[in-house]
C-alpha positions as CSV (number, residue, x, y, z in Angstrom):
1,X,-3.6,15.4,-29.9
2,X,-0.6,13.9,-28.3
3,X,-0.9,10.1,-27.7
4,X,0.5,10.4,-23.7
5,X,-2.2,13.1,-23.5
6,X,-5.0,10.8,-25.1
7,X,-4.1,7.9,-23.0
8,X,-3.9,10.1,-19.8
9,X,-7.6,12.0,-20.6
10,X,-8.7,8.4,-21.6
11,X,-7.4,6.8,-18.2
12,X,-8.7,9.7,-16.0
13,X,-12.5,10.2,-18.1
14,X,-13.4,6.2,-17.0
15,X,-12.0,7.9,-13.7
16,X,-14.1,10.4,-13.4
17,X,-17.1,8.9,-15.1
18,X,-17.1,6.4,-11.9
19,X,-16.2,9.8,-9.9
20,X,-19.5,11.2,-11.0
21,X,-20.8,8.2,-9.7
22,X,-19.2,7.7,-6.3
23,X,-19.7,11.6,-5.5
24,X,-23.6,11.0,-6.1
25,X,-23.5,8.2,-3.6
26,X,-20.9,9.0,-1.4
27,X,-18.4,7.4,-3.1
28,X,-19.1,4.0,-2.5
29,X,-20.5,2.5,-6.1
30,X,-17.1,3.8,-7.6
31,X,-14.6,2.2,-5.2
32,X,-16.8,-0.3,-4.3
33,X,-18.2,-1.8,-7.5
34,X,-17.4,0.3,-10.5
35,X,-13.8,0.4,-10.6
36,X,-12.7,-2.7,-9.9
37,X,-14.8,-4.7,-12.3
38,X,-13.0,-2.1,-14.9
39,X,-9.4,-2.4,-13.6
40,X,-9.1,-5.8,-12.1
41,X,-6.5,-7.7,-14.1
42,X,-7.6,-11.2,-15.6
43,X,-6.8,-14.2,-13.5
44,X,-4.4,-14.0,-10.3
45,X,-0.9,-12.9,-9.8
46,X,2.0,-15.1,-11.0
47,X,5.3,-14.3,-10.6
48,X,6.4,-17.1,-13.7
49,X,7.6,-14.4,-16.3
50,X,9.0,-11.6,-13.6
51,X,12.8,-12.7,-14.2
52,X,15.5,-10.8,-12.1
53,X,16.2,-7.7,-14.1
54,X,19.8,-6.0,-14.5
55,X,20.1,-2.7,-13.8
56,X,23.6,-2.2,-14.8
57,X,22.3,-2.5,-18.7
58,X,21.4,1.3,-19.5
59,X,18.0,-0.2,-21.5
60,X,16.7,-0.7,-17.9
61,X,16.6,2.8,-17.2
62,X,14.2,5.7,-18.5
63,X,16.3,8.8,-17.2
64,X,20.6,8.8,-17.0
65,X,22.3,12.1,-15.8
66,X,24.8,11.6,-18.9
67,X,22.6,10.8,-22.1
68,X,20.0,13.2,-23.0
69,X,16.4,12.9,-21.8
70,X,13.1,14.2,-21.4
71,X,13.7,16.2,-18.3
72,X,16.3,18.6,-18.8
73,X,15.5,19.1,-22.4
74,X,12.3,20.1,-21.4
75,X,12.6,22.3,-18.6
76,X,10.4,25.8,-18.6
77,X,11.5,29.4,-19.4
78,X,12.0,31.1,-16.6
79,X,13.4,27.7,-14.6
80,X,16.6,28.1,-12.7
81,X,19.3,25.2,-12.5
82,X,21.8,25.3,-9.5
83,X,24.7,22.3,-9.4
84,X,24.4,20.6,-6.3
85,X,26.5,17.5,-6.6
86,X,23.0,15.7,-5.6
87,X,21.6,12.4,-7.3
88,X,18.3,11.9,-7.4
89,X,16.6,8.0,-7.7
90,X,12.9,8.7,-9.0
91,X,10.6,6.2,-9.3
92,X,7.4,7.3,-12.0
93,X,3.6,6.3,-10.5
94,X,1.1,4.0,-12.0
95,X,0.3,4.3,-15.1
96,X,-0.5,0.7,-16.1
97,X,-4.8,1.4,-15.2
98,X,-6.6,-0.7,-17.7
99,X,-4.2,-4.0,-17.2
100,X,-4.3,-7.1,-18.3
101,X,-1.8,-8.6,-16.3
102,X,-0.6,-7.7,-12.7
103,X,2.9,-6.5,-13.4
104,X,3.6,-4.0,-16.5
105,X,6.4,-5.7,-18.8
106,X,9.3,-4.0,-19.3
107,X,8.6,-3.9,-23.0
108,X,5.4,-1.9,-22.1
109,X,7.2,0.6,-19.6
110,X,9.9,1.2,-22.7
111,X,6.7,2.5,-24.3
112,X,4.9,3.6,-21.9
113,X,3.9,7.8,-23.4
114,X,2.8,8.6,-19.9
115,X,6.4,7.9,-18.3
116,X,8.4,9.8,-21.1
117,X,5.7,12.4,-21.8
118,X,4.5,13.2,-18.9
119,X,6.1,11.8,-15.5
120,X,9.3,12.7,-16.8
121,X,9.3,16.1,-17.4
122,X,6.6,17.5,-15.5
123,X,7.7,15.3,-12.2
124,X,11.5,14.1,-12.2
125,X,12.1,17.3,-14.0
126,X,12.0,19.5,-10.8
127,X,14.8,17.9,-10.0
128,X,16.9,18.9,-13.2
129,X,17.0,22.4,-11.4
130,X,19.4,20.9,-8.8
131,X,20.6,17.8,-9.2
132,X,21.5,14.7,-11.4
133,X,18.2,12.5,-12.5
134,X,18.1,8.8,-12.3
135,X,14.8,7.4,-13.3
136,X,14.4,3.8,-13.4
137,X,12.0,0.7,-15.3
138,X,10.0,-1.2,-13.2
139,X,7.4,-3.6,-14.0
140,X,4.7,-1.2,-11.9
141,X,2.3,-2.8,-10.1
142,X,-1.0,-2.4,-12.0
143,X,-3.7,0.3,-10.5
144,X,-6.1,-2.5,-9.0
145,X,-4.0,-3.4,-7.0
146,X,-3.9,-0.9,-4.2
147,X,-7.9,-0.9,-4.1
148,X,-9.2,-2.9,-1.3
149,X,-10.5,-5.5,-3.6
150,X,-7.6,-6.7,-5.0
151,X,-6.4,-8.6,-1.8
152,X,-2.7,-10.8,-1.7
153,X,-2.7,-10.9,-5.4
154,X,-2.4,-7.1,-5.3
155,X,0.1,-7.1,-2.2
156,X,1.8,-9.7,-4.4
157,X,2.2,-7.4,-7.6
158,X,3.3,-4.1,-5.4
159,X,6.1,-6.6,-4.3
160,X,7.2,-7.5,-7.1
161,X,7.4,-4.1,-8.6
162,X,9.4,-3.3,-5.5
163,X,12.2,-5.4,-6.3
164,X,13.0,-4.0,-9.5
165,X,12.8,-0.3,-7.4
166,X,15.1,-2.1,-5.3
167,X,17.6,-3.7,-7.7
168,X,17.6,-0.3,-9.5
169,X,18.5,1.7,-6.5
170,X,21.4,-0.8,-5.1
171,X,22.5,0.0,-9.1
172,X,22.2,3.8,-8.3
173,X,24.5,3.8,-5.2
174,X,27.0,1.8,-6.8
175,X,27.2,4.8,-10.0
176,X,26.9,8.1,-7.7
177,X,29.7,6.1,-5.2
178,X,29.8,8.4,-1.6
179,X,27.6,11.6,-3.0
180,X,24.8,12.5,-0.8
181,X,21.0,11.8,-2.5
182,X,17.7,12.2,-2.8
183,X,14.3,9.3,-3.3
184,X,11.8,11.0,-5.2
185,X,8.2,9.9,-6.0
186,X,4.6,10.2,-6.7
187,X,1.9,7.8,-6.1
188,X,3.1,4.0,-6.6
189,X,6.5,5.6,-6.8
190,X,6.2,7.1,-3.1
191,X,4.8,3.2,-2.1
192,X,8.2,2.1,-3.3
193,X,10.0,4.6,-2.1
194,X,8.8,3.9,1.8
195,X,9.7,1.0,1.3
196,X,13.2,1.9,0.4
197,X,13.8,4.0,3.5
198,X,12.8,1.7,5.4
199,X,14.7,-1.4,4.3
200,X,17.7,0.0,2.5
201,X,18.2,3.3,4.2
202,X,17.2,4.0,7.9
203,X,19.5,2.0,10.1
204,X,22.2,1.4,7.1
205,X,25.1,3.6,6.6
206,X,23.1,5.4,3.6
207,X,20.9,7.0,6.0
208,X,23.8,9.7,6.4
209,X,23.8,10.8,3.0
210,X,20.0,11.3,2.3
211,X,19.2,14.5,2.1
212,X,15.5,14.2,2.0
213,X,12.9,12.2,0.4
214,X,9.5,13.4,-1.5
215,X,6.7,11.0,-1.5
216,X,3.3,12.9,-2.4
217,X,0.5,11.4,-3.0
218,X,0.5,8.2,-0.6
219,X,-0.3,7.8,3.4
220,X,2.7,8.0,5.0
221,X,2.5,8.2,8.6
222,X,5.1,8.9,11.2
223,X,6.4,6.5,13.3
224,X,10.1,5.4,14.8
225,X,11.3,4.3,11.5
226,X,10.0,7.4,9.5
227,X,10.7,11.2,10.4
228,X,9.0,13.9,8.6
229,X,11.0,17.2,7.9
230,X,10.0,19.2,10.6
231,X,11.7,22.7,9.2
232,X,13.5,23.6,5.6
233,X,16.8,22.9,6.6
234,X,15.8,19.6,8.1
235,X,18.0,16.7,6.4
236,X,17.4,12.5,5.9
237,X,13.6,13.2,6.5
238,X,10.5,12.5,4.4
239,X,8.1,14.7,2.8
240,X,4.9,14.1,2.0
241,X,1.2,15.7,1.1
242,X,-2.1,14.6,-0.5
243,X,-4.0,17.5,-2.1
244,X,-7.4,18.0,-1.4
245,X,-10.3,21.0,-2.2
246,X,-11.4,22.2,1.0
247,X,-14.7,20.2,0.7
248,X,-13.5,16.5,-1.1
249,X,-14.0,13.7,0.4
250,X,-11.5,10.6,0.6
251,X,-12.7,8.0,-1.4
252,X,-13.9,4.3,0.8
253,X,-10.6,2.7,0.7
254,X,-8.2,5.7,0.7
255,X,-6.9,4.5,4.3
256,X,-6.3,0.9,3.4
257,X,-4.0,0.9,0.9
258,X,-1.1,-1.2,0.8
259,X,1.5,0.1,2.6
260,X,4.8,-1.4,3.8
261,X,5.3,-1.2,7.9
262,X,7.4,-3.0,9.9
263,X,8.2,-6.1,8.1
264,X,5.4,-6.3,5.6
265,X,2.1,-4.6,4.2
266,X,-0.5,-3.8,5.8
267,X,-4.0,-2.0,5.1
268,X,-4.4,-0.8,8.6
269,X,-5.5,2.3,9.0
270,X,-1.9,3.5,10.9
271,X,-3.0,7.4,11.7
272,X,-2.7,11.1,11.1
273,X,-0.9,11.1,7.3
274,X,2.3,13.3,7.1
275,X,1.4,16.7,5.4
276,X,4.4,18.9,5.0
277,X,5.1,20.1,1.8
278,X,7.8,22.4,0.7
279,X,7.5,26.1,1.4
280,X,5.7,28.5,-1.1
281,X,8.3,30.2,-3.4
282,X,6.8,34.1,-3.1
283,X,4.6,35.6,-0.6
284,X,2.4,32.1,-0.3
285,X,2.0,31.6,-3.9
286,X,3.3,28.7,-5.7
287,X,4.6,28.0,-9.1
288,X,3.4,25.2,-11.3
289,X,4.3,23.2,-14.0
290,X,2.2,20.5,-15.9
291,X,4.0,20.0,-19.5
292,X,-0.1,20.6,-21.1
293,X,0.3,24.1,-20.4
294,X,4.3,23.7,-21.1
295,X,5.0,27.2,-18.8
296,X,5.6,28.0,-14.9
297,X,2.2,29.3,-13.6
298,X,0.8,30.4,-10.2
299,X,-1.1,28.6,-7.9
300,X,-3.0,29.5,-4.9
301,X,-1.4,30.0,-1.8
302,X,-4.0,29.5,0.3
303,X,-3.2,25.8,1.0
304,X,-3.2,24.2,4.6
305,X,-2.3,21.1,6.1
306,X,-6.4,19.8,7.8
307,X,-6.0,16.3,9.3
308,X,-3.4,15.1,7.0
309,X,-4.3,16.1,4.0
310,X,-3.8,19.2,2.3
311,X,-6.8,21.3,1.6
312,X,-6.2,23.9,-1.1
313,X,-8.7,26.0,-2.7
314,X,-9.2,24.9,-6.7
315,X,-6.8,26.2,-8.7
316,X,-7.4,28.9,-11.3
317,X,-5.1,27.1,-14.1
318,X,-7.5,24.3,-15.4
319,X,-4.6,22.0,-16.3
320,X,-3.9,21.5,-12.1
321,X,-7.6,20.3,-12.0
322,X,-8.8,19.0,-15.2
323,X,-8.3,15.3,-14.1
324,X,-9.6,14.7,-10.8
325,X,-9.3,11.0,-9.3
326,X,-12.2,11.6,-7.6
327,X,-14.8,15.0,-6.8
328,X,-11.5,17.4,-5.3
329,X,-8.7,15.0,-4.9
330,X,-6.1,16.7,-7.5
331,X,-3.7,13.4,-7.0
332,X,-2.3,13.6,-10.9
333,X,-0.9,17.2,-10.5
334,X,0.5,16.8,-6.9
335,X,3.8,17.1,-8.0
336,X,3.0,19.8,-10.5
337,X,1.0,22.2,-8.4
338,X,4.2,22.1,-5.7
339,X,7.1,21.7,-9.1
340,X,9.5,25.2,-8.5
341,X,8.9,25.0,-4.4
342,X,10.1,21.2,-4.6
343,X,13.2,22.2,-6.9
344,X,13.9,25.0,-4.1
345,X,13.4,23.3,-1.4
346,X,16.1,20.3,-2.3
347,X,18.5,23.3,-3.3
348,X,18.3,24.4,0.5
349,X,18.3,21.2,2.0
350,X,21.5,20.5,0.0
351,X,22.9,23.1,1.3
352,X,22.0,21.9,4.9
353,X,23.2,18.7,4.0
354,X,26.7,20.2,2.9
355,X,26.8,22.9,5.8
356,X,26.7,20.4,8.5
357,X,29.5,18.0,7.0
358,X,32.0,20.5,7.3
């Protein structure tokens, strides 16, 4: 067996051992009690070894448009690739679960199987079918600490991980110059990437070249400094879905997360989660990719935006379902079960972006 694939079955069996438990008692033991006593890193955050990192050095970076990589070396038959003149900045989600510390080190993320086997080309690699991938480091904040329990100390380590997002992507715009671009990411990645739009695009000159952003698998609401992509050839708008059987419930917690509004985080519950995900590619059916299965597959098509979250019946392809975060909540393959629509639908909105600058 493949050590990313180990590591990920090992990471989401504690997961849905404690899933087992919360579903028997609504949910509460696991993300209550179970979980964080498992996950809570030793001792509290400290910021002492979390030295300013430099982006310009190519080691800082798991994905570069002009060396090889994992994601367009391992795109599936039957994949299309259209040239868009596009840059994409993804940022990977957690997988730093069992930590020790707060942070992940840099040595770690170098490491990490997860990021290169598994993030890379079965996420950022939708992206390889349009546009130029930049995917980079960053000392992720470890999975504690977006639970409830974890407090500042938590709040503390999503910051810090967000300034090495943030280095990275001031890096970016200084290689792709004037071309237009994309923010891409899952999970902790989409955290960061809120963040991003909020700081370092809306209200700056940048917020003319974004041609979207994709942030699955995190509450994002709507409000005056976000707008959601209201149609497919909307441009500089967010979107953003959390997939859900028709049944699942959310687990305690899922609304107070740490998220970034205004000025800093909160874990206010701020509304009705933005649920728009990219169009079905053929007759309401989408086309997956996880790299376990390592071909494009259908999906069911029977999917539906219900009060923020997206409710789709479970897929027949085991891989879109074998790890569950919790009883119906298909969070690790939210970017797989959507992967061809996503490469499709920033192929359209690029052409948006293009049509109305001429």
């Amino acid at each position: 067996m493949r050590p990313w694939l180990r590591n990920l079955m090992l990471v989401v069996g504690v997961l849905a051992v404690g899933g087992i438990t919360g579903y028997a008692n609504r949910g509460h033991l696991m993300w209550t009690y179970v979980m964080p006593r498992l996950m809570e890193p030793d001792g509290d955050f400290d910021d002492a070894a979390l030295a300013m990192l430099d982006f310009a050095d190519e080691i800082n970076w798991a994905a570069l448009p002009w060396r090889e990589s994992e994601i367009a070396d391992q795109l599936p038959e039957g994949a299309n690739q259209t040239n868009t003149g596009v840059a994409v900045f993804y940022i990977h989600p957690t997988s730093s679960m069992m930590a020790e510390s707060w942070n992940q080190s840099m040595e770690a993320e170098r490491g990490d199987d997860l990021v290169h086997s598994f993030f890379l080309p079965g996420q950022a690699s939708t992206f390889a079918q349009c546009c130029d991938v930049y995917a980079p480091y960053y000392r992720q904040a470890a999975f504690f600490s977006f639970m409830q329990a974890s407090g500042a100390n938590g709040e503390a380590a999503i910051n810090a991980a967000y300034q090495d997002v943030r280095l990275a992507f001031t890096q970016f715009h200084s290689w792709i110059g004037d071309a237009p671009f994309i923010i891409a990411g899952h999970s902790q990645g989409s955290a960061h990437g809120l963040r991003l739009l909020v700081e370092e695009v809306y209200g700056s000159p940048l917020k003319d070249r974004l041609v979207a952003a994709y942030l699955p698998g995190f509450r994002i609401t709507e409000d005056a400094a976000i707008h959601a992509c209201a149609d497919r050839r909307d441009t500089g708008c967010v979107l953003a879905w959390n997939i859900f059987t028709p049944d699942a419930a959310t687990p305690p917690g899922y609304y107070s997360t740490p998220v970034w509004h205004n000025i800093g985080y909160t874990r206010e519950d701020l509304g009705m989660l933005i649920c728009n995900p990219p169009a079905a590619d053929n007759a309401g059916t989408y086309t997956s990719y996880i790299p376990t299965v390592g071909e494009l597959v259908p999906s069911v098509g029977e999917a539906e935006c219900d009060g923020g979250l997206w409710r789709t019946p479970l897929p027949a392809n085991e891989a879109l379902h074998m790890f569950e975060v919790s009883p119906g909540w298909l969070h690790v393959t939210e970017f797989s079960y959507t992967w061809s629509a996503i490469g499709s639908d920033a192929i359209r909105r690029a052409e948006a972006w293009y049509a109305a600058e001429s």
